[in-house]
C-alpha positions as CSV (number, residue, x, y, z in Angstrom):
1,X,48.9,77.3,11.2
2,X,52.6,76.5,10.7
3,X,54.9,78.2,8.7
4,X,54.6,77.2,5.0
5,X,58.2,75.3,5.2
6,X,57.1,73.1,7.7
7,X,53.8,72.5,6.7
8,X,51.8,69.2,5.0
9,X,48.9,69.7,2.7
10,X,46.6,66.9,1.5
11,X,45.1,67.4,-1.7
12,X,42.6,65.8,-3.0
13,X,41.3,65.2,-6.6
14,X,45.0,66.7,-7.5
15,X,46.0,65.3,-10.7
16,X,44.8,67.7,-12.9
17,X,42.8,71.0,-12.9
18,X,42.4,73.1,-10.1
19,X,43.6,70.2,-7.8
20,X,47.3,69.7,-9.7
21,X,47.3,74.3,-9.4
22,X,47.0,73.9,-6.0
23,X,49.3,71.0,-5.4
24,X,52.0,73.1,-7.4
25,X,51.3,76.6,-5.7
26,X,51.8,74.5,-2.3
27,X,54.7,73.0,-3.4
28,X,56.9,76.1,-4.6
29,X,55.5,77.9,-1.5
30,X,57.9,74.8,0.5
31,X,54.7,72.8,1.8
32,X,55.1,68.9,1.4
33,X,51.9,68.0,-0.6
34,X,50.0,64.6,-0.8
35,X,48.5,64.4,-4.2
36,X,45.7,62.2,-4.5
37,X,43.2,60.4,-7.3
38,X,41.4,57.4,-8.2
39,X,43.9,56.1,-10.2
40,X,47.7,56.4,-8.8
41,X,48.9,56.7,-12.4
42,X,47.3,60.0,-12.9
43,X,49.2,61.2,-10.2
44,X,52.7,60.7,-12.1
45,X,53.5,63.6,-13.9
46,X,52.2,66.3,-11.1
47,X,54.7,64.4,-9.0
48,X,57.2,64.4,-10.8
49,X,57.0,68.5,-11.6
50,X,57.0,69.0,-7.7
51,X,60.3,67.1,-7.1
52,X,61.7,68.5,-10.3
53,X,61.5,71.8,-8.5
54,X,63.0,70.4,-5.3
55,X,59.6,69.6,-3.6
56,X,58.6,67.0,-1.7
57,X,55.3,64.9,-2.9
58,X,53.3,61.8,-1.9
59,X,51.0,60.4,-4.5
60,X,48.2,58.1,-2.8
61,X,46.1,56.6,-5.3
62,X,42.7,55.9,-2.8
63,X,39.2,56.2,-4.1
64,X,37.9,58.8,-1.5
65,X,34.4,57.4,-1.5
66,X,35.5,54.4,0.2
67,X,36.2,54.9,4.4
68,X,38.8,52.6,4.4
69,X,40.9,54.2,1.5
70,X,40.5,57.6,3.1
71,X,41.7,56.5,6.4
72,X,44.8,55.1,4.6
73,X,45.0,58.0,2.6
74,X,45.4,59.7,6.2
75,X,47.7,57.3,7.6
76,X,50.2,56.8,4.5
77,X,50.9,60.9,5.2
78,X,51.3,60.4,8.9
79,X,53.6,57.6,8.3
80,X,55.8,60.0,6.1
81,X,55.3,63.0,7.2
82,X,54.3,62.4,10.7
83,X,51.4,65.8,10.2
84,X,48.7,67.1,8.7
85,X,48.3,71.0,8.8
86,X,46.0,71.3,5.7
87,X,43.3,69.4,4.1
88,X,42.0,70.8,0.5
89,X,38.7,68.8,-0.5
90,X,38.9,69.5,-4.4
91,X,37.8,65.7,-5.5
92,X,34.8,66.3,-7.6
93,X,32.5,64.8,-10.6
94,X,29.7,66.3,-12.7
95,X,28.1,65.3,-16.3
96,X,25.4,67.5,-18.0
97,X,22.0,66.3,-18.0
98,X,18.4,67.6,-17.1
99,X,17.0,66.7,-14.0
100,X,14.6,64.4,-15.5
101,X,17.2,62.7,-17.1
102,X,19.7,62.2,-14.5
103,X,19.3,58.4,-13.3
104,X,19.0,57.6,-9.6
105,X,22.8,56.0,-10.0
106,X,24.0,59.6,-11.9
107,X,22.8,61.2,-8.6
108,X,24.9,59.1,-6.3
109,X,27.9,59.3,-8.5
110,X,28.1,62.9,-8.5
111,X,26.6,63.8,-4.9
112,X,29.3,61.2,-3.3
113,X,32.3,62.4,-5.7
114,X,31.4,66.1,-4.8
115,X,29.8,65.7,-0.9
116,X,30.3,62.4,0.6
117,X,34.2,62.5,-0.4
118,X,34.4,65.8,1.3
119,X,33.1,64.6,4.2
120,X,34.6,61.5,4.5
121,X,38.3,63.6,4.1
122,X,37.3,65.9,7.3
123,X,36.2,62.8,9.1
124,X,39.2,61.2,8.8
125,X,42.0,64.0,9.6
126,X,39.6,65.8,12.6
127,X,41.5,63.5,15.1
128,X,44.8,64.0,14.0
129,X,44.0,68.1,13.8
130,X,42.1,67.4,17.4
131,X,45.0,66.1,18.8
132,X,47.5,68.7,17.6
133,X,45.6,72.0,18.5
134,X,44.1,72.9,15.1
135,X,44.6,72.4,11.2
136,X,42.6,73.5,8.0
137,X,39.9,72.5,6.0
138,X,39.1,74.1,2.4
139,X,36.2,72.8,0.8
140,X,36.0,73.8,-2.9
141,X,32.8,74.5,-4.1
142,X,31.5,76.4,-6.9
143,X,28.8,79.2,-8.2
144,X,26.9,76.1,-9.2
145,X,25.6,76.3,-5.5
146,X,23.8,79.2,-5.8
147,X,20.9,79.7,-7.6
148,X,19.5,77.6,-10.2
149,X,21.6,75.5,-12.5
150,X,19.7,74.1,-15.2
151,X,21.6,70.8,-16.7
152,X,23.2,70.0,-13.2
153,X,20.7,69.6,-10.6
154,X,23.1,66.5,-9.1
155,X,25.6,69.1,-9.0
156,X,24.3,72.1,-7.5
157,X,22.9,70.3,-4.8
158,X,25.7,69.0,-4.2
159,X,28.0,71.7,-3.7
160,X,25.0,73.7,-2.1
161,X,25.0,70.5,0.7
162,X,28.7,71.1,1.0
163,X,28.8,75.0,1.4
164,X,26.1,73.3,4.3
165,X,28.6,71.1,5.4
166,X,31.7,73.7,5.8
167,X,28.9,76.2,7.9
168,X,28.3,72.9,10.6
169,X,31.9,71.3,10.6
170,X,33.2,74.8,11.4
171,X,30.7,75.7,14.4
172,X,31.0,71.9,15.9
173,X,34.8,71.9,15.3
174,X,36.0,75.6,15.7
175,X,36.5,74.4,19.6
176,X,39.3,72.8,18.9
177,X,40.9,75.2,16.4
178,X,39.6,73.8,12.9
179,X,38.9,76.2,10.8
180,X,36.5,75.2,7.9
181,X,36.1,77.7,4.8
182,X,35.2,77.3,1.6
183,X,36.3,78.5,-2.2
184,X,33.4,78.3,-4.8
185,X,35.0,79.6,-8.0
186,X,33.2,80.5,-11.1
187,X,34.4,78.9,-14.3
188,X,37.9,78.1,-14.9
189,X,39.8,77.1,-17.9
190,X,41.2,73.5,-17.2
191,X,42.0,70.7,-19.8
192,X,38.9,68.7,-19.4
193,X,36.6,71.8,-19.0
194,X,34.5,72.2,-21.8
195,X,35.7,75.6,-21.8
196,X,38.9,74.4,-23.7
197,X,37.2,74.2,-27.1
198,X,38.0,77.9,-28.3
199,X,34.2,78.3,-29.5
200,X,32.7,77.5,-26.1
201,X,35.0,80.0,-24.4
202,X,34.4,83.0,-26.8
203,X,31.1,82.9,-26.0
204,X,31.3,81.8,-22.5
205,X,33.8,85.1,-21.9
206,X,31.1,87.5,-23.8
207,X,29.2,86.6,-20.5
208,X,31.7,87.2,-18.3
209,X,31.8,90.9,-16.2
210,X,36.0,90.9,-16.5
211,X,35.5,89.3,-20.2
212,X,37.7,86.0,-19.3
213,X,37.9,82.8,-17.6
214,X,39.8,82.5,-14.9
215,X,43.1,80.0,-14.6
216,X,43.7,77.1,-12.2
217,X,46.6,79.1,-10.7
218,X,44.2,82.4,-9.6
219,X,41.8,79.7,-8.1
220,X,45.0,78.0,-6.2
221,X,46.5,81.4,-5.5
222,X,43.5,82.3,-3.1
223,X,43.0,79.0,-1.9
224,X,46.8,78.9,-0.1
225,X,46.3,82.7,1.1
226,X,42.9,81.4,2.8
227,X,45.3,78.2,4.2
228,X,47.7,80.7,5.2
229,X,45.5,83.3,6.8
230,X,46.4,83.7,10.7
231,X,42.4,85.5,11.4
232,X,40.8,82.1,13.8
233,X,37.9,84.3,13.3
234,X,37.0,83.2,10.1
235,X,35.4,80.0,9.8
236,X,32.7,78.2,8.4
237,X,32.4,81.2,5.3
238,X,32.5,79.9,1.8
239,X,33.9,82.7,-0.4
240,X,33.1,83.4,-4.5
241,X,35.9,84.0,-6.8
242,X,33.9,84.3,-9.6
243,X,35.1,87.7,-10.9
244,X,31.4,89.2,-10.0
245,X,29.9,86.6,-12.1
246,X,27.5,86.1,-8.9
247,X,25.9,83.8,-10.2
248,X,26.0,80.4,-12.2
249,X,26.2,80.2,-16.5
250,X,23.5,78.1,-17.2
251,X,24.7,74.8,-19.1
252,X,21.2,73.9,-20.1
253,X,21.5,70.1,-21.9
């Protein structure tokens, strides 16, 4: 990979939570970030902290389900930037329900938001990464993919098919110098986690072996040392940062 200050990082589902960490890690580090969500709006204040700071942003508003939004998603940062070094698959989607409750529409919704999207993304840049000789791909997964995970069947599959995903797009790819890892944190604090109502995280963090949740930052702090890591030989691993939780909290509905 290329030195940080001359680097291009596309982040997906970046607007808040772990995504918006991520962009702003990248930023300060002096990577040029693409910020991305459904709605361009969303993407307004995270932009504006990154050029506050003397960054450089692109918000691209592109619903990542779609083919033809991802590939202008892709071509909007090649027309600005001219590069892509780093892709960061963090779109994502989940409700709480029990399997037999989960409607054959709630299981599209959340396998495409956390799979399909993902795939769609690493589609899309392997030319460009062909082309120049290598780039990155970081998946980010969860616990949620291993083990059972009562009140998100939709979403443990999901993230199990993409820790499947990063595994084959790394052996098929690794040829031309893609290397495709994987971050599956355990729960993090974010404003739309339920984890923000004080109650819920008391007795979330009784569970927890280190006795907290983690932050967005720590998750965004190990996902640019894994974009930064200069070891070719690692590829296709998806790693847990889930403070030895090793396992998934079970949200039963």
């Amino acid at each position: 990979m290329t030195d940080r200050t001359d680097s291009v990082f596309v982040i997906t589902g970046s607007a808040a939570g772990i995504g918006r960490a991520i962009a702003l890690r990248a930023a300060r580090g002096g990577a040029r970030v693409v910020v991305n969500s459904r709605k361009a709006e969303k993407l307004d204040q995270v932009t504006k902290e990154i050029e506050d700071a003397g960054g450089e942003a692109l918000a691209v508003g592109a619903d990542l389900r779609d083919p033809e939004q991802v590939d202008t998603l892709v071509q909007r940062t090649l027309e600005r930037w001219q590069r892509i070094d780093v892709l960061v698959n963090n779109a994502a989607g989940r409700f709480l329900a029990a399997a037999e409750q989960i409607s054959p529409g709630g299981w599209r919704a959340v396998v495409e938001a956390n799979l399909t999207t993902a795939f769609l993304c690493s589609r899309a840049v392997f030319p460009v990464f062909r082309e120049r000789g290598g780039g990155r791909i970081i998946n980010i997964s969860s616990v949620g993919a291993y083990g059972p995970n009562p009140g998100g069947a939709h979403y443990g599959a999901a993230k199990a098919a993409l820790n499947s995903l990063t595994e084959t797009l790394a052996y098929e790819w690794g040829r031309y110098g893609i290397q495709v890892n994987g971050v599956a944190p355990g729960p993090v604090l974010t404003e739309a986690s339920r984890y923000a109502q004080e109650e819920q995280r008391r007795l979330v963090e009784a569970k927890l072996p280190g006795g907290r949740i983690a932050m967005p930052d720590e998750i965004a702090e190990f996902v640019l040392s894994l974009a930064q890591l200069r070891t070719p030989y690692l590829n296709g691993e998806t790693v847990r940062v889930d403070g030895a939780l090793r396992g998934m909290l079970h949200d039963e509905p």
